[in-house]
KOLTIZA-759283 format. One record per atom (N, C-alpha, C): residue number from 1; residue in one letter; atom name; x negated, y, z. Coordinates in nm, 4 decimals, decimal comma. Example, Ala and Ser with C-alpha at 12.3 -4.5 7.8 and 13.67 -1.06 7.14 Angstrom:
BEGIN
[1 "a" "N" [-1,3190 -0,5690 0,7800]],
[1 "a" "CA" [-1,2300 -0,4500 0,7800]],
[1 "a" "C" [-1,3200 -0,3300 0,7800]],
[2 "s" "N" [-1,2850 -0,2250 0,7080]],
[2 "s" "CA" [-1,3670 -0,1060 0,7140]],
[2 "s" "C" [-1,2900 0,0030 0,7870]],
END
This chain:
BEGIN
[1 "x" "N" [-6,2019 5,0888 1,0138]],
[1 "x" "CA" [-6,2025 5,1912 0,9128]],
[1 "x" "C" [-6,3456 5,2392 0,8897]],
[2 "x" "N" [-6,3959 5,2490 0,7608]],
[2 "x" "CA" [-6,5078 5,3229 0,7494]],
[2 "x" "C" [-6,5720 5,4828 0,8208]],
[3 "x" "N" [-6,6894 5,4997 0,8301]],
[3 "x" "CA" [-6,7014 5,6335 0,9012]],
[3 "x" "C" [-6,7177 5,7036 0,8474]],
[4 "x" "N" [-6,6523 5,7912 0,7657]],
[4 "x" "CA" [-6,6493 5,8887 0,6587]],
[4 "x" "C" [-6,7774 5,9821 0,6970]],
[5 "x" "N" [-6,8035 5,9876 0,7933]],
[5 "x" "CA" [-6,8724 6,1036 0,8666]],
[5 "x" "C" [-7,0199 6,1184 0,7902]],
[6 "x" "N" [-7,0451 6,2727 0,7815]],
[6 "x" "CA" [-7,2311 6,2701 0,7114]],
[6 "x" "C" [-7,1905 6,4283 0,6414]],
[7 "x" "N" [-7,3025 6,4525 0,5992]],
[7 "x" "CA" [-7,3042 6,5512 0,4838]],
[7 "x" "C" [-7,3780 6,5052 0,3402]],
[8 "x" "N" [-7,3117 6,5462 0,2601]],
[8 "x" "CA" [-7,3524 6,4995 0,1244]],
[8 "x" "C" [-7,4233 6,6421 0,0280]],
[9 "x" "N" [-7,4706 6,6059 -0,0439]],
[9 "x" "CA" [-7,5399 6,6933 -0,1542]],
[9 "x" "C" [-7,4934 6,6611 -0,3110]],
[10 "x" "N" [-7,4122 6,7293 -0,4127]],
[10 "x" "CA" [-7,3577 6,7033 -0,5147]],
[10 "x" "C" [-7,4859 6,7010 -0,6299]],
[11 "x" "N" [-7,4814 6,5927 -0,6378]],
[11 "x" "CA" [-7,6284 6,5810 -0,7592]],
[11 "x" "C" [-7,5614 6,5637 -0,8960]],
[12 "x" "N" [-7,4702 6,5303 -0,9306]],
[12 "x" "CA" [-7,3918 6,5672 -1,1018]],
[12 "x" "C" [-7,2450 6,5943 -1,0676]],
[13 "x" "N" [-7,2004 6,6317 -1,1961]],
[13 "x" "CA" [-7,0649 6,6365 -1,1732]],
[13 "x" "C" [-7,0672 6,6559 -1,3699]],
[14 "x" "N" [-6,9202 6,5680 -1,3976]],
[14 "x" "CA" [-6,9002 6,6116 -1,5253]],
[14 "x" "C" [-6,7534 6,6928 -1,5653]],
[15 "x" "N" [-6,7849 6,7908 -1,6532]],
[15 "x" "CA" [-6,6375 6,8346 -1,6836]],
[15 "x" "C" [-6,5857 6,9548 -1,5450]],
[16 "x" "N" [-6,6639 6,9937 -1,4699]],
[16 "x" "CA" [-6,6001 7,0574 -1,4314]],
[16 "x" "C" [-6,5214 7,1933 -1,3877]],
[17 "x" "N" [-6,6437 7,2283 -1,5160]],
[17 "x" "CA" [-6,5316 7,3795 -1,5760]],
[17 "x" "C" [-6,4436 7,3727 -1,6131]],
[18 "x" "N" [-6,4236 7,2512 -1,6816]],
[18 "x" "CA" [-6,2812 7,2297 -1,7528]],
[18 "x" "C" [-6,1806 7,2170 -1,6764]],
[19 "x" "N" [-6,2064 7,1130 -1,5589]],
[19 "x" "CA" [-6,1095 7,0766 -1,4605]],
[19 "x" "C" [-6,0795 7,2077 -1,3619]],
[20 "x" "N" [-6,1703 7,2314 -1,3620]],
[20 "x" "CA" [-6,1337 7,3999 -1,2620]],
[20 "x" "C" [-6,0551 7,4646 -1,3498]],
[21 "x" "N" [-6,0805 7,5117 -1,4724]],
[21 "x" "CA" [-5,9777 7,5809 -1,5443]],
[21 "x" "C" [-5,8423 7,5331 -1,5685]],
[22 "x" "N" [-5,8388 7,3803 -1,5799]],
[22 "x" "CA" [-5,7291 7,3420 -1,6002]],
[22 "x" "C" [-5,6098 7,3474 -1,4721]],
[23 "x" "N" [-5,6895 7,3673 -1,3544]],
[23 "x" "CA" [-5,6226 7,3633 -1,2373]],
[23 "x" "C" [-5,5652 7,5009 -1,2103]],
[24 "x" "N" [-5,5981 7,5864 -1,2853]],
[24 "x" "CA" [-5,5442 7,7041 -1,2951]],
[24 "x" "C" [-5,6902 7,8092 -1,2147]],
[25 "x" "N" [-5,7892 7,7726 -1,1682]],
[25 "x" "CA" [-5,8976 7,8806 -1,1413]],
[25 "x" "C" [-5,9027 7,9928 -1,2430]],
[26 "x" "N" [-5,9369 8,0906 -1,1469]],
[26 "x" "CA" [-5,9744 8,1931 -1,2564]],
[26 "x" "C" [-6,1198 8,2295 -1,2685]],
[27 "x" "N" [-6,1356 8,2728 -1,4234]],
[27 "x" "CA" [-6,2701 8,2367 -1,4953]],
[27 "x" "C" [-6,3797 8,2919 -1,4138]],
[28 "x" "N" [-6,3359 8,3827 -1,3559]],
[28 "x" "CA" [-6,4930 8,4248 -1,2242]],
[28 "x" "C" [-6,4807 8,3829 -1,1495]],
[29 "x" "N" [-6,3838 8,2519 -1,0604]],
[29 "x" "CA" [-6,4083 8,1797 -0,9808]],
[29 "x" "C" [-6,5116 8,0853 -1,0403]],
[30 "x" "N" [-6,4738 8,0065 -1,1377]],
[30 "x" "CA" [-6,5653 7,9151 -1,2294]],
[30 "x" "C" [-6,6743 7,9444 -1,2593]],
[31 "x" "N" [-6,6836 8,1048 -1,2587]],
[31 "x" "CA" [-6,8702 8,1512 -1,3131]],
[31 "x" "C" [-6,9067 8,1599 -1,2042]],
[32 "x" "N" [-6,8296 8,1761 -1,0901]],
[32 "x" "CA" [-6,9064 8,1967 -0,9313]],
[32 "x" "C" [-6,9974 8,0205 -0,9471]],
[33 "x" "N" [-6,8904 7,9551 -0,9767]],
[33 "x" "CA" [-6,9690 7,7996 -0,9124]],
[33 "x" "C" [-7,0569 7,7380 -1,0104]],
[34 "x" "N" [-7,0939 7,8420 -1,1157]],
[34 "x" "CA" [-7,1627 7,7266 -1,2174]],
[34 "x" "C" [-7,3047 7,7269 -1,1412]],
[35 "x" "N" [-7,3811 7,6563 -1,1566]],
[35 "x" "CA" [-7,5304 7,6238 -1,1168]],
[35 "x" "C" [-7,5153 7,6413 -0,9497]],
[36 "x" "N" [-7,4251 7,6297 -0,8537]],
[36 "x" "CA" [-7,4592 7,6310 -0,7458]],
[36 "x" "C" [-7,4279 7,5111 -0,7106]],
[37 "x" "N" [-7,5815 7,4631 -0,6020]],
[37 "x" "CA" [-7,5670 7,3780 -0,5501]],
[37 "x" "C" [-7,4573 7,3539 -0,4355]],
[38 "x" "N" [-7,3777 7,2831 -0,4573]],
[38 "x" "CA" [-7,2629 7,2354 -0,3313]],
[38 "x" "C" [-7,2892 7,1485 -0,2511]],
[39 "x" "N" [-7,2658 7,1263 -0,1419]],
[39 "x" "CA" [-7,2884 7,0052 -0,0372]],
[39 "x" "C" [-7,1638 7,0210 0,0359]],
[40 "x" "N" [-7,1058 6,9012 0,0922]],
[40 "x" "CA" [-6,9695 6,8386 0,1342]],
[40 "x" "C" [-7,0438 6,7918 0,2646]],
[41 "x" "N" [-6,9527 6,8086 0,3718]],
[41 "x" "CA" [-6,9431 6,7777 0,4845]],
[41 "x" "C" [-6,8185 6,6945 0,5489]],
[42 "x" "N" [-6,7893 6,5824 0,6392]],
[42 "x" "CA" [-6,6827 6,5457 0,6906]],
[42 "x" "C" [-6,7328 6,5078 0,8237]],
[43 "x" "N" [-6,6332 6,5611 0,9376]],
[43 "x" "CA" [-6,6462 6,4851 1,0660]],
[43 "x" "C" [-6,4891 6,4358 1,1311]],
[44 "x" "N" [-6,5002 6,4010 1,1910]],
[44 "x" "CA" [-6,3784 6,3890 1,2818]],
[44 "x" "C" [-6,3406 6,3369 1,4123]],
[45 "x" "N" [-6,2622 6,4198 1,4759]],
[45 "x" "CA" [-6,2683 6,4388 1,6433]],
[45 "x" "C" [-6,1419 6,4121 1,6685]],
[46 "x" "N" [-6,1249 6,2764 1,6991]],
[46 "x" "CA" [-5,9768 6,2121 1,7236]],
[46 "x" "C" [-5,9033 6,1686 1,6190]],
[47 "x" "N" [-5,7790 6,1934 1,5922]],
[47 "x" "CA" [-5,7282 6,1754 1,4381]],
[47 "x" "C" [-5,7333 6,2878 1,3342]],
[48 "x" "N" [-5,8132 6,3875 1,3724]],
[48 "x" "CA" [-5,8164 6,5189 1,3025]],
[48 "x" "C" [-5,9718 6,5035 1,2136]],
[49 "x" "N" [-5,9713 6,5007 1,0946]],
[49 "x" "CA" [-6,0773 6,5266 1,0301]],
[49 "x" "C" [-6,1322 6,6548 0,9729]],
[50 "x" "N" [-6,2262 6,7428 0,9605]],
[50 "x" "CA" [-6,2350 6,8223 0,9242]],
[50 "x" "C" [-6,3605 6,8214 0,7703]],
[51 "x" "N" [-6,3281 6,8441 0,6505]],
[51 "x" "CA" [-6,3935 6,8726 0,5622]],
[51 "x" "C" [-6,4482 6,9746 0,5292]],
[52 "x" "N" [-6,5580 7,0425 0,4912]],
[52 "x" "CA" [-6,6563 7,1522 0,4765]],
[52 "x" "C" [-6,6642 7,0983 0,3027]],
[53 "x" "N" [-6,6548 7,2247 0,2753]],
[53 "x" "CA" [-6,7214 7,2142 0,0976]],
[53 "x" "C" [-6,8243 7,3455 0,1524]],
[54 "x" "N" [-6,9924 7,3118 0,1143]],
[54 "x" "CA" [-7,0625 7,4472 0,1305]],
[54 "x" "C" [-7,1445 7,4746 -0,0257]],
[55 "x" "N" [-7,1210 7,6335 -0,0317]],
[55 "x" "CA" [-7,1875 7,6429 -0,1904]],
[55 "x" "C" [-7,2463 7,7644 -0,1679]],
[56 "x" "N" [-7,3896 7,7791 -0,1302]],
[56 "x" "CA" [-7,4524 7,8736 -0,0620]],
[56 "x" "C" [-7,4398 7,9349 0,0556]],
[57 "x" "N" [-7,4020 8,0596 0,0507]],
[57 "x" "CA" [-7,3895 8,1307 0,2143]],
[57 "x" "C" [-7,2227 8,0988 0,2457]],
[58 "x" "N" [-7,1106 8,0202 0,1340]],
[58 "x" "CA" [-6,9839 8,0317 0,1708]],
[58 "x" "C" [-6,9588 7,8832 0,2281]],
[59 "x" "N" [-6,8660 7,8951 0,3124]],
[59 "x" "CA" [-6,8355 7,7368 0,3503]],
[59 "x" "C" [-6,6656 7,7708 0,3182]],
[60 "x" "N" [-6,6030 7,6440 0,3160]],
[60 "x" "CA" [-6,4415 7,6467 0,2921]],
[60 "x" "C" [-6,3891 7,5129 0,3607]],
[61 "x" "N" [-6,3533 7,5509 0,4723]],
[61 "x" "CA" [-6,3024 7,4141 0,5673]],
[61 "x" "C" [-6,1539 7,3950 0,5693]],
[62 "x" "N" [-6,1211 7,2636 0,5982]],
[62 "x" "CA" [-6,0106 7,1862 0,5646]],
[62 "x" "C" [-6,0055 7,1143 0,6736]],
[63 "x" "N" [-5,8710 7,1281 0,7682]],
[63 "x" "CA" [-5,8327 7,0167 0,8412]],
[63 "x" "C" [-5,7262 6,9258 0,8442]],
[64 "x" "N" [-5,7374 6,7982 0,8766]],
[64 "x" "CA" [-5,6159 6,6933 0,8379]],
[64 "x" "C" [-5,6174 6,5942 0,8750]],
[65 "x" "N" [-5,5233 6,5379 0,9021]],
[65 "x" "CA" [-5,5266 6,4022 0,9544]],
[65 "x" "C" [-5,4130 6,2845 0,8099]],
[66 "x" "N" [-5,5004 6,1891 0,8184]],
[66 "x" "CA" [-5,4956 6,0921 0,7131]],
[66 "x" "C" [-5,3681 6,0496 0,6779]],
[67 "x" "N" [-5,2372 6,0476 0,6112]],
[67 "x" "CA" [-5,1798 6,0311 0,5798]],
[67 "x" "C" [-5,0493 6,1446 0,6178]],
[68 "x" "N" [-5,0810 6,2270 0,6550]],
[68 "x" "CA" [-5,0017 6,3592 0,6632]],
[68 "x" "C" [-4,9655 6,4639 0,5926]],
[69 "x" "N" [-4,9040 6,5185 0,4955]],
[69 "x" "CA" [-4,8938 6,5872 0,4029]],
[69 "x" "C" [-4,9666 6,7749 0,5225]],
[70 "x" "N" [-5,0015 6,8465 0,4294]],
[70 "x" "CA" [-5,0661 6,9869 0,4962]],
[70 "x" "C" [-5,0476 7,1209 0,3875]],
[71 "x" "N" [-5,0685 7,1841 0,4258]],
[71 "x" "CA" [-5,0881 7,3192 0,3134]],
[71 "x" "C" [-5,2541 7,3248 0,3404]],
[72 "x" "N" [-5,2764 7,3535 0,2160]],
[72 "x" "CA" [-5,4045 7,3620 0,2175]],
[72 "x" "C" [-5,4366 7,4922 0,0981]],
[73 "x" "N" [-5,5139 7,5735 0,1711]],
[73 "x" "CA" [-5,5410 7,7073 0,0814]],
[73 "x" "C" [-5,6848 7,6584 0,0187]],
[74 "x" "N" [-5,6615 7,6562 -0,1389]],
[74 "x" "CA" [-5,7880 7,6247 -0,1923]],
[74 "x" "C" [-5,9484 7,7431 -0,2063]],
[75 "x" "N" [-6,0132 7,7091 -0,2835]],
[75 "x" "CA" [-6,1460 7,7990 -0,2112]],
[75 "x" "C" [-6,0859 7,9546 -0,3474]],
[76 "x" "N" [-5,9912 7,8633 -0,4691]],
[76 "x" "CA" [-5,9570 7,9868 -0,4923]],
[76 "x" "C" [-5,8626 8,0846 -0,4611]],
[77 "x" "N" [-5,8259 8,0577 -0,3737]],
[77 "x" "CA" [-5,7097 8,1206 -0,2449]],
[77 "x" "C" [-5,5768 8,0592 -0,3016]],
[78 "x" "N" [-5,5197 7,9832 -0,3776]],
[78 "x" "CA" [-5,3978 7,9054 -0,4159]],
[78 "x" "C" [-5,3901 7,8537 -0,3258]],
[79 "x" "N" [-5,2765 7,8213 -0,2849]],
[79 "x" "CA" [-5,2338 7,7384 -0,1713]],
[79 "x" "C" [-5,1271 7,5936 -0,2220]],
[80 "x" "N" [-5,1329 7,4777 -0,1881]],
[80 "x" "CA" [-5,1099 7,3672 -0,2438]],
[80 "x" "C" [-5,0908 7,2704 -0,1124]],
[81 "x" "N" [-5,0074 7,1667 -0,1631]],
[81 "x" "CA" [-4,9265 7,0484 -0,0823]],
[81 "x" "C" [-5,0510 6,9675 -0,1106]],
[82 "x" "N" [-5,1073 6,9024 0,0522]],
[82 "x" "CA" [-5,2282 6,8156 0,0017]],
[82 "x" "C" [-5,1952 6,6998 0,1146]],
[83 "x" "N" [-5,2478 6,6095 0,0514]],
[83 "x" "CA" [-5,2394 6,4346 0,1394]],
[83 "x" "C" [-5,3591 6,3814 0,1295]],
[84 "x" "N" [-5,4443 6,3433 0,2273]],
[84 "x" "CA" [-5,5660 6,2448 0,2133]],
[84 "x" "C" [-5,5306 6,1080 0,2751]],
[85 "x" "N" [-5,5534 6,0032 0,2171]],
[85 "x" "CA" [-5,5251 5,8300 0,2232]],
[85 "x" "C" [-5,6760 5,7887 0,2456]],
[86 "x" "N" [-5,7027 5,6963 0,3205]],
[86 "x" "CA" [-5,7919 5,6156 0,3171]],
[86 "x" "C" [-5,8008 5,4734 0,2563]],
[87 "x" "N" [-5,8952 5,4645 0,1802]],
[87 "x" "CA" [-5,8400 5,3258 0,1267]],
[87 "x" "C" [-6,0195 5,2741 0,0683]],
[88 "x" "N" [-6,0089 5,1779 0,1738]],
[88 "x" "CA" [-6,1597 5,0834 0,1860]],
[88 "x" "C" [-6,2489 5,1950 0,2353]],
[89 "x" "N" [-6,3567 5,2056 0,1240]],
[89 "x" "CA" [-6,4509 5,2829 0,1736]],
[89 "x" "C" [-6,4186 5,4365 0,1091]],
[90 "x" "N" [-6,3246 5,4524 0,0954]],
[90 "x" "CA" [-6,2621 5,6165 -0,0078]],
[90 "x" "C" [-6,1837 5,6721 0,0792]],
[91 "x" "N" [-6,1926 5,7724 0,0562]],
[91 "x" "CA" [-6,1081 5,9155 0,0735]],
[91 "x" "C" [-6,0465 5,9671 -0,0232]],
[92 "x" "N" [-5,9006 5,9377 -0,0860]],
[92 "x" "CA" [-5,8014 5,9557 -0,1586]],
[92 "x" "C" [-5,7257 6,1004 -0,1044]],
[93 "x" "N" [-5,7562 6,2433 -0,1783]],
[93 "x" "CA" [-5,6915 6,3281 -0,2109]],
[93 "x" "C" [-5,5911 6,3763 -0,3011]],
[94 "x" "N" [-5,4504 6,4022 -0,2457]],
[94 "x" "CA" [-5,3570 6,4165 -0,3456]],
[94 "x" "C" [-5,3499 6,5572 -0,3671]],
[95 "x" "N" [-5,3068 6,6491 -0,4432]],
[95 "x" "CA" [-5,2260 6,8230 -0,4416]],
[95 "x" "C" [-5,1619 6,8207 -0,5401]],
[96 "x" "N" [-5,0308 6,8593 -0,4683]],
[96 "x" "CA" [-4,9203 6,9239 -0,5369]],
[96 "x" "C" [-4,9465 7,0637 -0,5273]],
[97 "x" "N" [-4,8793 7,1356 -0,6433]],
[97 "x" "CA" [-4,8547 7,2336 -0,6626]],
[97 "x" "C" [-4,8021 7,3145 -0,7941]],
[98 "x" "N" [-4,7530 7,4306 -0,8045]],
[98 "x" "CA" [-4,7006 7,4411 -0,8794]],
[98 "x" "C" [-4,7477 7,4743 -1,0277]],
[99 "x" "N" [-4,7174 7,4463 -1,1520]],
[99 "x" "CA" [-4,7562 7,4391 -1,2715]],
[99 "x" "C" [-4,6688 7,4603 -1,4003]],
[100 "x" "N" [-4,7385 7,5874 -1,4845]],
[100 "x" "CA" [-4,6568 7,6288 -1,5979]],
[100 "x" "C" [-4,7121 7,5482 -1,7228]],
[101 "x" "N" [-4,6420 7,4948 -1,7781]],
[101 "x" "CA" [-4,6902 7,4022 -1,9020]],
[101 "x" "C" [-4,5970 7,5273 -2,0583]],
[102 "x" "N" [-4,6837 7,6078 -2,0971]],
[102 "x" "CA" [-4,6463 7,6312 -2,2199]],
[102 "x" "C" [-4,7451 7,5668 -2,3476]],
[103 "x" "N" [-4,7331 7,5015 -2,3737]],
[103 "x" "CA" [-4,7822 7,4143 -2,4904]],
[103 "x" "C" [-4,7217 7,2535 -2,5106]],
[104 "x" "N" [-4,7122 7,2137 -2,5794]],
[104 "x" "CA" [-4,7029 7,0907 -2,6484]],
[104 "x" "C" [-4,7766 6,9475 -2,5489]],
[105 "x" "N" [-4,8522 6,9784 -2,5200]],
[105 "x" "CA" [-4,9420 6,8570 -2,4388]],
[105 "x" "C" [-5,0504 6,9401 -2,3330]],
[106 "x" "N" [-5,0587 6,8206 -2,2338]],
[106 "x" "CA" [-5,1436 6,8707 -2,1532]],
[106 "x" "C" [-5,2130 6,7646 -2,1042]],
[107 "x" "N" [-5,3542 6,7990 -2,0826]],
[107 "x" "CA" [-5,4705 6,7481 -2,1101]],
[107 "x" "C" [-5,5505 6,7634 -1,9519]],
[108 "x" "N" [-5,5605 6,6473 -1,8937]],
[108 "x" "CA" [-5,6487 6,7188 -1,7656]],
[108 "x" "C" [-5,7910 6,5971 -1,7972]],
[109 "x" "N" [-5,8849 6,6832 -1,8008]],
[109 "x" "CA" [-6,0214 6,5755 -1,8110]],
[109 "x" "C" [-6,0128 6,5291 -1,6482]],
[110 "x" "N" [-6,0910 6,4379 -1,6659]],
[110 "x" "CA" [-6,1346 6,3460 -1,5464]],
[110 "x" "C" [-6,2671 6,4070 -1,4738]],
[111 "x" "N" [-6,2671 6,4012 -1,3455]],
[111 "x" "CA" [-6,3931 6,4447 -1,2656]],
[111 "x" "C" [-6,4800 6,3453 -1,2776]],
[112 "x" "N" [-6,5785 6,3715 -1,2433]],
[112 "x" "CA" [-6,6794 6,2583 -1,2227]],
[112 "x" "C" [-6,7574 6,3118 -1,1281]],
[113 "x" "N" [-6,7698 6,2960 -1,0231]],
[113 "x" "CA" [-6,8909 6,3436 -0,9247]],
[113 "x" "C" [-6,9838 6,2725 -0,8560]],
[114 "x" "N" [-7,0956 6,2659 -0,8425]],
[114 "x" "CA" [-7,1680 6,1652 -0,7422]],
[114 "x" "C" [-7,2333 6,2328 -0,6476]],
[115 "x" "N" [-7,1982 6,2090 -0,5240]],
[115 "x" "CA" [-7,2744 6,2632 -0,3790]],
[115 "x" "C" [-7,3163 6,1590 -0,3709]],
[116 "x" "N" [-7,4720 6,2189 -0,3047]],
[116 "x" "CA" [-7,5347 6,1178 -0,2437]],
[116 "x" "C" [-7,5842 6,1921 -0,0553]],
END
């Protein structure tokens, strides 16, 4: 299996006010994160992995082991059904959770992020 392990630094990302909003964030969560630099962390100690998202003085950690469904409280305090898969050199995140659709169509843009 690959070694997920390191810390990363988020050098672009596209769309992702949109995608935060669409996920249901609320709009001063989204103005909290515009222009801050984020850096991602992963280690893991046995079958337990632990993920770090850091975006200045806040960190928001996540623990899990790979193919296990978890509750996971997001950084905007929602709480959501989450699964991470490994597959080659990726880390595949799923979340469920719950969602009101009043309109006609729904539209989720695509992330794009590159850590390096």
């Amino acid at each position: 299996m690959t070694d997920f392990s390191g810390r990363f630094k988020l050098t672009s990302s596209d769309n992702f006010d949109a995608l935060l909003k669409e996920l249901g964030v609320s709009d001063d969560v989204v103005n909290q994160l515009k222009g801050t630099t984020q850096e991602y962390e992963i280690t893991k100690d046995g079958d337990v992995f632990t993920q770090k998202s850091i975006t200045g003085d806040k960190v928001h950690e996540t623990k899990f082991e790979l193919g296990k469904e978890f509750n996971e409280i997001r950084q905007d305090g929602k709480t959501v059904q989450s699964q991470v898969v490994a597959d080659g050199n990726r880390l595949i995140q799923t979340q469920k959770g719950d969602r009101e659709v009043k309109f006609d169509a729904l539209k989720l843009p695509l992330l794009e992020a590159h850590w390096h």
